[in-house]
C-alpha positions in Angstrom: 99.5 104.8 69.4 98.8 105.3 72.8 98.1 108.7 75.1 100.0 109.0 78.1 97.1 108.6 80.3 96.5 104.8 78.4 100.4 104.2 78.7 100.4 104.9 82.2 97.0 102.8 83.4 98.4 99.8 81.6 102.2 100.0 83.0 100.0 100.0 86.2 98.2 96.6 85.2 101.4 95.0 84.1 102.9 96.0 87.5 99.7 94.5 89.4 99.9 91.4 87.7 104.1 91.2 87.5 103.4 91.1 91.4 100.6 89.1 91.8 102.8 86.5 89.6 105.3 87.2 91.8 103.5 86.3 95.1 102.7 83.2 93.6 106.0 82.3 92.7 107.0 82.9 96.0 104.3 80.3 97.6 102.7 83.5 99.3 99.5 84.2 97.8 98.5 81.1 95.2 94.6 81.9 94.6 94.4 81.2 91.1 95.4 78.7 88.5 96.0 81.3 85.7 99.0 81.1 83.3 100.8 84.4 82.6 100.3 84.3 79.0 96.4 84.3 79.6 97.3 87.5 81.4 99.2 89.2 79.0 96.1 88.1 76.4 93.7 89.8 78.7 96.0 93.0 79.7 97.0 93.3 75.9 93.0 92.9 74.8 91.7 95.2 77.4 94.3 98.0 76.8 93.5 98.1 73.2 89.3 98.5 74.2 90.4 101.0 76.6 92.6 102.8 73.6 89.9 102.3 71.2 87.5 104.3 73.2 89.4 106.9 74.7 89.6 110.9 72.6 92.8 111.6 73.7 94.0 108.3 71.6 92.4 108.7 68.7 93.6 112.1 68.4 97.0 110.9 68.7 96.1 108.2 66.2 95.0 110.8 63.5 98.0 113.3 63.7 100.2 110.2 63.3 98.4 109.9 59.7 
């Protein structure tokens, strides 16, 4: 569904925002009032725009046909 180069950027944005979440469970860095399921919504929703535009997706997405 997803190139590598996708797969890998969002594994990155998971791991940013597993330790932002983390910090802020920890009382060390609370700067937002976000829930994590409103982060999952926006990684999920801005991994799909990102697969949506990139060639090396779409190519995947066509030999998968």
């Amino acid at each position: 569904m997803c190139c590598d180069k996708c797969k890998k950027l969002c594994g990155l944005l998971f791991l940013i925002a597993g330790v932002l979440f983390l910090l802020q469970d920890l009382n060390l860095w609370n700067f937002w009032g976000l829930n994590w399921y409103t982060i999952v919504f926006l990684l999920v929703g801005a991994g799909h725009l990102g697969a949506s535009c990139c060639k090396e997706c779409k190519t995947e997405a066509k030999k998968k046909k």
